[in-house]
MIVEXMAR-914227 format. One line per 10 residues: number of its first residue (from 0); their letters; for each residue y, x, z of C-alpha. Coordinates in steps of 0.05 Angstrom, whole numbers, plus 5000, padded with zeros to 4 digits. Example, Ala and Ser with C-alpha at 12.3 -4.5 7.8 and 13.67 -1.06 7.14 Angstrom:
0	as	4910,5246,5156; 4979,5273,5143
% end
This chain:
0	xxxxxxxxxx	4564,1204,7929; 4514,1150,7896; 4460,1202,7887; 4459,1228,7962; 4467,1156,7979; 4399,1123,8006; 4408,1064,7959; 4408,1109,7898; 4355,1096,7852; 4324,1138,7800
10	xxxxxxxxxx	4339,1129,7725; 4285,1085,7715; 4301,1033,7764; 4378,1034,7746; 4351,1007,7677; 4317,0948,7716; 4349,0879,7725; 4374,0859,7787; 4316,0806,7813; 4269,0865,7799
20	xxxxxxxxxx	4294,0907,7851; 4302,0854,7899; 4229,0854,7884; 4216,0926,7887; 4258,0923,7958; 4251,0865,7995; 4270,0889,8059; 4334,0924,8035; 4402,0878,8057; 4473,0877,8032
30	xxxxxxxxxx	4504,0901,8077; 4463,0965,8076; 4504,0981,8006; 4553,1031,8009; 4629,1008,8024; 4655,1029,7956; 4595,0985,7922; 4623,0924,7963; 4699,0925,7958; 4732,0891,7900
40	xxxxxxxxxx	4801,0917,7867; 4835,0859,7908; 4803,0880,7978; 4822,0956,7963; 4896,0938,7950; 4891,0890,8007; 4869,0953,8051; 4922,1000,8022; 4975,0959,8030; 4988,0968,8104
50	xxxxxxxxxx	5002,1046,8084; 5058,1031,8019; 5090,0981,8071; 5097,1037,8122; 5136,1083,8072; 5172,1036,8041; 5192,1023,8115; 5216,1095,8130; 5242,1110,8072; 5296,1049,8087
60	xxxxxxxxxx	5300,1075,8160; 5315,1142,8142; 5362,1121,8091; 5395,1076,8145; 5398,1135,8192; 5434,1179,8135; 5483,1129,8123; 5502,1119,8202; 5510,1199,8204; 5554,1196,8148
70	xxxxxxxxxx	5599,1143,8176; 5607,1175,8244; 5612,1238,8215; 5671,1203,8175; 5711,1184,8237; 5687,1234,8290; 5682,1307,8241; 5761,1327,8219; 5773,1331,8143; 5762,1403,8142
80	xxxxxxxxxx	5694,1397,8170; 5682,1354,8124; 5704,1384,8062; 5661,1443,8086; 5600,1405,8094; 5608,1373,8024; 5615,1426,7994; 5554,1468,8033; 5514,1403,7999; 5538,1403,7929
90	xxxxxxxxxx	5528,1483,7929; 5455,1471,7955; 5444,1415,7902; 5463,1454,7847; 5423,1519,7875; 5358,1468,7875; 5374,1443,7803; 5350,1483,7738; 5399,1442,7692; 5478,1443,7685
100	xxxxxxxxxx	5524,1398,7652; 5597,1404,7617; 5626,1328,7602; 5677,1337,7549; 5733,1280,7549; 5767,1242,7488; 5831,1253,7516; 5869,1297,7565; 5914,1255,7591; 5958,1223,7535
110	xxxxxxxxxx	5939,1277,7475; 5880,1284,7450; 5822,1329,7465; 5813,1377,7409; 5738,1396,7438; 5719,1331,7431; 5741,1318,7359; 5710,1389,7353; 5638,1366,7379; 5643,1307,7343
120	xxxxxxxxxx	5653,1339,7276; 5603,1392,7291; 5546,1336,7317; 5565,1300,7256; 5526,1361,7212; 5470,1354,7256; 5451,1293,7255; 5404,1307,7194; 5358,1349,7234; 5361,1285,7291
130	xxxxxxxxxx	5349,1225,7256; 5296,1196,7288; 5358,1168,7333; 5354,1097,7337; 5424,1073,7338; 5474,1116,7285; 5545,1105,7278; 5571,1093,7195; 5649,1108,7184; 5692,1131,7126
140	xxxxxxxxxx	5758,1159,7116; 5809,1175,7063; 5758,1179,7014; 5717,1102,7021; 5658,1141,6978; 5640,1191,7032; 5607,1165,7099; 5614,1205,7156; 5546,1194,7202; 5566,1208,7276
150	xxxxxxxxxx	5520,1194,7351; 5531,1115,7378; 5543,1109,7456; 5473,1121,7496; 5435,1163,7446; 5424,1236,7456; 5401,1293,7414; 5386,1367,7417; 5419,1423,7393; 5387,1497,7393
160	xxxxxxxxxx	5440,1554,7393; 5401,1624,7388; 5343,1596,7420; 5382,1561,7482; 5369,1483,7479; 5424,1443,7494; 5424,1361,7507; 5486,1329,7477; 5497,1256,7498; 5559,1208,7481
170	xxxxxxxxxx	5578,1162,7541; 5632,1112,7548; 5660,1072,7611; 5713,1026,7624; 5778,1043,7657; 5813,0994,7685; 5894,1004,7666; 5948,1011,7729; 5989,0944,7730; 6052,0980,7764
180	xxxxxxxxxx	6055,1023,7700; 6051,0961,7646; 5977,0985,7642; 5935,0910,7624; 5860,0903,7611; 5816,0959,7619; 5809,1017,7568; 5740,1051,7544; 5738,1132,7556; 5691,1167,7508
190	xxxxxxxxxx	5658,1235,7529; 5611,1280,7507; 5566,1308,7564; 5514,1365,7546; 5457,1395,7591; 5427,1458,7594; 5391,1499,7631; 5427,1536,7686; 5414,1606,7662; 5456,1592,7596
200	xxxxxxxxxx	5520,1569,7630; 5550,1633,7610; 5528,1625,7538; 5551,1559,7528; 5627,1564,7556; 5630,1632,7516; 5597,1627,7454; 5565,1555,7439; 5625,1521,7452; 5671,1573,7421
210	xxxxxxxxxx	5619,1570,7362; 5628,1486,7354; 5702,1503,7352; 5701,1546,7297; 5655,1517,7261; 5689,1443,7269; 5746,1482,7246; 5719,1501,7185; 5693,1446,7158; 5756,1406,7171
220	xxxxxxxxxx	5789,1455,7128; 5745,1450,7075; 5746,1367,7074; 5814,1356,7089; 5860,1319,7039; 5917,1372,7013; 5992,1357,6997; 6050,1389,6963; 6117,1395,6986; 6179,1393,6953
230	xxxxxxxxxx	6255,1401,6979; 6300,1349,6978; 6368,1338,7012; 6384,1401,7039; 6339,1419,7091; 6278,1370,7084; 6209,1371,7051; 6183,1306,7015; 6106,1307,7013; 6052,1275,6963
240	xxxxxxxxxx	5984,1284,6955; 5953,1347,6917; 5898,1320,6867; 5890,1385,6827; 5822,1395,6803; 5828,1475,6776; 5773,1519,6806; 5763,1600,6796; 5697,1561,6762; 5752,1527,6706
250	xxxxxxxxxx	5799,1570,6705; 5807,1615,6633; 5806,1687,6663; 5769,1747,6659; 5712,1759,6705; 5739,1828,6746; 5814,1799,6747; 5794,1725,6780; 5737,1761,6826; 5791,1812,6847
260	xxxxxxxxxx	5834,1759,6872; 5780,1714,6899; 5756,1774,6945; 5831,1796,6969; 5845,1720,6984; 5773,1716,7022; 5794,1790,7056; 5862,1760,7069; 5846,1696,7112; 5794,1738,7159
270	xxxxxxxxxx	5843,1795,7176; 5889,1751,7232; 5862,1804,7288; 5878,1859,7237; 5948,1835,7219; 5959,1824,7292; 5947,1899,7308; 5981,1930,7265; 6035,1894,7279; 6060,1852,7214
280	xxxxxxxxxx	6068,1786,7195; 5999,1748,7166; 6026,1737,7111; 6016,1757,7030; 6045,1752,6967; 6033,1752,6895; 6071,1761,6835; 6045,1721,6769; 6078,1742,6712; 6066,1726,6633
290	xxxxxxxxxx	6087,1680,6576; 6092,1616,6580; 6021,1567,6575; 5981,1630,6609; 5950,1590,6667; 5999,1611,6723; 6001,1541,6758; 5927,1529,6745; 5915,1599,6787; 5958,1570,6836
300	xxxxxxxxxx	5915,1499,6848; 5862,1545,6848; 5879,1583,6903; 5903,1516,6938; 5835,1487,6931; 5793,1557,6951; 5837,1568,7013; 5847,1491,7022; 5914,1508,7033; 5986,1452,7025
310	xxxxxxxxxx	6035,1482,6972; 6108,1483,6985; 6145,1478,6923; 6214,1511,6933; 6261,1491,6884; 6324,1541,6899; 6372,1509,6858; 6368,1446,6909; 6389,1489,6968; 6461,1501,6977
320	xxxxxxxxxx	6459,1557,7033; 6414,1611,7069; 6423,1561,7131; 6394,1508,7098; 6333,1565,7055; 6316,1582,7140; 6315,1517,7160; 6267,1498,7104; 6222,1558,7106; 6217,1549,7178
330	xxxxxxxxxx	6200,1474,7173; 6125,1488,7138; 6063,1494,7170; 6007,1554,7177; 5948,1550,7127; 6012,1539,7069; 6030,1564,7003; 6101,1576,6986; 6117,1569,6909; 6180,1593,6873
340	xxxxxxxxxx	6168,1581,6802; 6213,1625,6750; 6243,1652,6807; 6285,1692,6755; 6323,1635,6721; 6326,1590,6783; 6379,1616,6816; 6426,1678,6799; 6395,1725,6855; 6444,1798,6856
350	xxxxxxxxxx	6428,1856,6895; 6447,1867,6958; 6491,1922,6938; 6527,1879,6885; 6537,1828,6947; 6564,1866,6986; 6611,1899,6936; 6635,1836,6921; 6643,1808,6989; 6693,1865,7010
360	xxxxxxxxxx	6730,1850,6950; 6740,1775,6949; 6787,1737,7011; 6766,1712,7071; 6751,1637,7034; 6719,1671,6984; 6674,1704,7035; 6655,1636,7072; 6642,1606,7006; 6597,1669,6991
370	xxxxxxxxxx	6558,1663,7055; 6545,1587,7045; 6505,1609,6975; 6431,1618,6980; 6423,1710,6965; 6376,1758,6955; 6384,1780,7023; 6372,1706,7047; 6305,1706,7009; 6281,1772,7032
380	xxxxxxxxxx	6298,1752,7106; 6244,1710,7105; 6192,1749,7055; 6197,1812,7093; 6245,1808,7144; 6248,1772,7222; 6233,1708,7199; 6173,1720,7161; 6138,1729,7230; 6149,1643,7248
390	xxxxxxxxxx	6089,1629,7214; 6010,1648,7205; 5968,1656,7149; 6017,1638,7097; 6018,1668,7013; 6086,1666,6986; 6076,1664,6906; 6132,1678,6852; 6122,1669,6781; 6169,1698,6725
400	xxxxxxxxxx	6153,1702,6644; 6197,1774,6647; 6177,1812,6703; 6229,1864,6683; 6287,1816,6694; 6271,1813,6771; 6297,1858,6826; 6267,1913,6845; 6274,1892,6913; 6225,1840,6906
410	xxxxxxxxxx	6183,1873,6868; 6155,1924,6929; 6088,1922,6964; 6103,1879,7033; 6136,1828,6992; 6094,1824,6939; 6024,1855,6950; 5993,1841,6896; 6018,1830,6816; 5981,1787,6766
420	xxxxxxxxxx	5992,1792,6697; 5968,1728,6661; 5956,1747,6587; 5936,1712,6520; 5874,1682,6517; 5814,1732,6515; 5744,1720,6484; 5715,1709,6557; 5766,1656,6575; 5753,1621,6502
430	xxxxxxxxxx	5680,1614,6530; 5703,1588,6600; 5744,1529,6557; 5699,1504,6515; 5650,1500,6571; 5703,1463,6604; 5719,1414,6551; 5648,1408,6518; 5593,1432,6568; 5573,1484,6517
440	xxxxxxxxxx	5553,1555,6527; 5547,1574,6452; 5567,1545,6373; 5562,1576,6304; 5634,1574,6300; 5634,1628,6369; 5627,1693,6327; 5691,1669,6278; 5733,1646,6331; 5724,1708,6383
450	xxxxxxxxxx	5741,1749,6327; 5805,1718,6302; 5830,1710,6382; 5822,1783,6387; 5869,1787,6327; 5925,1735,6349; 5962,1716,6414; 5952,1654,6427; 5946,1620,6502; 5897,1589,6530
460	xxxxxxxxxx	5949,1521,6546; 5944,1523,6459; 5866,1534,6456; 5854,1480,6508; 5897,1437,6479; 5866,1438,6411; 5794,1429,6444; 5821,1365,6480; 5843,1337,6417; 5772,1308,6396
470	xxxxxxxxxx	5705,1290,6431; 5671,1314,6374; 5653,1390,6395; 5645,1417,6320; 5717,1377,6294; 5746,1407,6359; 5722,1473,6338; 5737,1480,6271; 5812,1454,6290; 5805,1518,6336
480	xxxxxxxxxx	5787,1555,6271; 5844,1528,6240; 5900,1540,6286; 5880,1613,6294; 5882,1624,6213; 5951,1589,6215; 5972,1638,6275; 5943,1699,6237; 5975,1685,6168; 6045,1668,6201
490	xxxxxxxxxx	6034,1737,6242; 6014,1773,6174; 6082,1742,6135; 6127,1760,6204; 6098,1834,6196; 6108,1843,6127; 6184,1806,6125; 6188,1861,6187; 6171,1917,6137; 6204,1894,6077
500	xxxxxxxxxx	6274,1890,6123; 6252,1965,6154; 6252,1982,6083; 6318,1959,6053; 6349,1998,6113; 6318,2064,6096; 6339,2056,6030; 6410,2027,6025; 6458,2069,6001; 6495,2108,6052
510	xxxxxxxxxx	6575,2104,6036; 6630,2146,6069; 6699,2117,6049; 6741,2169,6059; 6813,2160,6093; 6878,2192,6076; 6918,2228,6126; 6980,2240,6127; 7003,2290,6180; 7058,2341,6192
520	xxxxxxxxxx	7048,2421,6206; 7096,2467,6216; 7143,2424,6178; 7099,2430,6123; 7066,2364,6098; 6982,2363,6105; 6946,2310,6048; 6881,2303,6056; 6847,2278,5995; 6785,2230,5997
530	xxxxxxxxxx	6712,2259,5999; 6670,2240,5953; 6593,2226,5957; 6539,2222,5903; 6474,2194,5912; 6416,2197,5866; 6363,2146,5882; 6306,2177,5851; 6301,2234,5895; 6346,2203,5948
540	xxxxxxxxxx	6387,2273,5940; 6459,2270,5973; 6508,2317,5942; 6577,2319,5972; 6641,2347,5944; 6692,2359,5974; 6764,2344,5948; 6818,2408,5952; 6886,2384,5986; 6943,2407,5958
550	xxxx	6948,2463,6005; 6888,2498,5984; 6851,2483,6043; 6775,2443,6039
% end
């Protein structure tokens, strides 16, 4: 526009001062300059204005007008009309939108909303990969060393779930309480509102959300403080924390036996569809069985710790009837472990045949008395019978030092599915200790030591027990050393007293006293004389002779 103007000047004149081309155009006015050349900012907003005022002005008019529809259409339109109009608007708003939103309350009603403890646990992992939030909110639990970083009121952040992005956004308001039912001040409502983009709506009510779930789920699991339970008074379970600290990492096994039971635990807690069509109870049990000092309640705080499961410690002799074993059993929670320790010397547990044998047998008192007493069949009920089914995702563990003193009856796959034998201590499990005790992976005293424990049983409660004795790894060894010299010398003197006694018996002299008998035949009188018997050591020969009676007869 200035170059096609008149007053545009060349290059070289531009460069000139301003008296200079007053000079060079003396009969050029001001007014001859083009309007835009003129105007200042303050005219131009000055000759604007007149245009903002006149929207401004019908924006307010038409808002007026909306309003006075909506209020005569509020007395004039019935409620159905109504209704029907509203919702012809709110299904055009959201057809002209591109983004949807779910709010998800802190409570539903009076309980709790488990989605929104569920988001929060789940936003609580992300907020790593969103920290350029401003405000952050810092809170702890049980454990006053771990801080648990979670979204303050007013911030958002974004979340990308197989490349849909959705907006997550904590909001709170005030609610004031109902004074008719003892309701005071007001209350604050937390929520948790995410956006998205319409075309994921199905994705996020069937697999994001479903996803925070499970995942919220998992990591509760995995943080949450454990407990075991133990029976007391009858029918009631007294609880107290579980601070066991044995891994599979610390615990003095072979390799194949703990990664055998490691894989049919992890098979066993992702099987609840499985379980569920086949029919049976989810449910599975293991027998531990070996001497005494062979790790079996270590393997079982292992196994509480992996699964993050609470252990119910069932003591049988402090139940005095099957009533009060259902009522107990019943009473524990999914994601448990039941324990019966020695289960063969805790209570006298008969066969079912022997029980009933004895039942038809005794008096009606006897009977009542009988069915009062915690059975076999009792037990079983609940192992493998209908009562098994009245929980989820339960192991039910026995342990016995003589697996041959049990019943048979507990002894089948469906009761117990899987059998553990925990041996003496092997060469690998010696190597898992003294990492254990001393952080060590290898010692000059290794080669001795793995050599003698292949020679002599001894456990690994005696081996650890030794290593604990001193800090000082090469005194704690050679104490190793020492005990398993003292075990193989008192093994060598038990096997040759074994031999010597072996010995005597095969060569003690072998004496027949004979007996007289006296007897009548045939009137006749019958003596039988005594028989004799020679032995001669050297050759160990045994020659008999036999003594004539007086009737001629040998």
């Amino acid at each position: 526009i200035i170059s096609s103007h008149p007053c545009s000047t060349s290059g070289t004149e531009r460069r000139k001062t301003g008296t200079e081309r007053r000079k060079t155009a003396p009969n050029q006015t001001k007014h001859s300059i083009h309007p835009l050349h003129t105007h200042t900012e303050k005219e131009y907003r000055k000759a604007m204005a007149p245009s903002y005022d006149k929207t401004i002005a019908t924006a307010a008019s038409l808002a007026a007008s909306l309003m006075l529809v909506r209020s005569l259409a509020n007395e004039l339109l019935p409620s159905e009309v109504r209704d029907a109009l509203s919702s012809a608007l709110a299904s055009l708003r959201s057809r002209m939108t591109w983004q949807h939103t779910i709010v998800i309350e802190e409570t539903e009603g009076w309980s709790s909303n488990r989605v929104y403890n569920a988001v929060k646990a789940y936003l609580a992992t992300r907020i790593n990969a969103n920290i350029n939030m401003q405000r952050l909110r810092v809170s702890s639990g049980e454990d006053a060393e771990k801080m648990v970083v979670s979204m303050e009121a007013g911030e958002e952040m974004a979340d990308v779930y197989e490349g849909a992005e959705f907006k997550w956004c904590l909001v709170t308001r005030e609610v004031s309480g109902d004074p008719n039912n003892g309701g005071g001040g007001a209350r604050e409502i937390r929520s948790y509102e995410v956006s998205f983009n319409k075309r994921h709506k199905e994705k996020a009510l069937k697999e994001y959300l479903p996803f925070i779930v499970a995942t919220a789920k998992a990591i509760k699991d995995q943080e949450r403080s454990l407990s075991i339970y133990m029976n007391e008074r009858y029918d009631e379970w007294s609880p107290i924390g579980l601070q066991h600290p044995s891994t599979f990492d610390t615990l003095a096994m072979d390799h194949k036996q703990k990664q055998s039971i490691v894989d049919d635990l992890n098979r066993f807690i992702k099987r609840k569809d499985y379980y569920r069509r086949i029919g049976k109870a989810w449910k599975r049990g293991y027998l531990l069985y070996g001497p005494p000092g062979t790790g079996k309640s270590s393997l079982i705080a292992a196994i509480a710790n992996h699964l993050r499961f609470d252990i119910y410690d069932l003591e049988l002799t402090g139940v005095d009837s099957n009533s009060d074993l259902r009522r107990l059993l019943v009473g524990m929670t999914n994601r448990s472990i039941l324990v019966v320790e020695d289960i063969d010397c805790t209570i006298e547990l008969k066969q079912r045949e022997e029980e009933d044998e004895e039942q038809s047998k005794s008096s009606s008192t006897e009977k009542k008395k009988a069915e009062d007493k915690v059975t076999l069949s009792g037990l079983l009920n609940f192992v493998d019978g209908l009562w098994s089914t009245s929980g989820e995702e339960r192991i039910i563990i026995f342990t016995t030092n003589y697996k041959e003193r049990l019943d048979p009856a507990l002894l089948r796959p469906g009761r117990m599915d899987m059998h553990i034998h925990m041996g003496y201590c092997t060469t690998e499990a010696f190597r898992i200790l003294a990492n254990n005790y001393h952080s060590i992976d290898y010692h000059a005293t290794y080669p001795e030591i793995e050599k003698l424990i292949e020679e002599v049983m001894v456990t690994p409660a005696e081996v650890a027990e030794v290593l604990m004795r001193n800090d000082n790894t090469d005194v704690a060894l050679h104490d190793l050393v020492k005990l398993l010299k003292l075990k193989k010398k008192d093994a060598s003197e038990i096997k040759t007293e074994s031999k010597k006694t072996e010995k005597k018996d095969a060569t003690d002299d072998i004496k027949i006293e004979g007996t007289q008998v006296d007897g009548k035949k045939d009137g006749g009188e019958i003596k039988t004389g005594s028989v004799q018997v020679e032995e001669k050591k050297d050759d160990k020969e045994v020659v008999v002779k036999n003594v004539l009676t007086e009737n001629g007869s040998s």
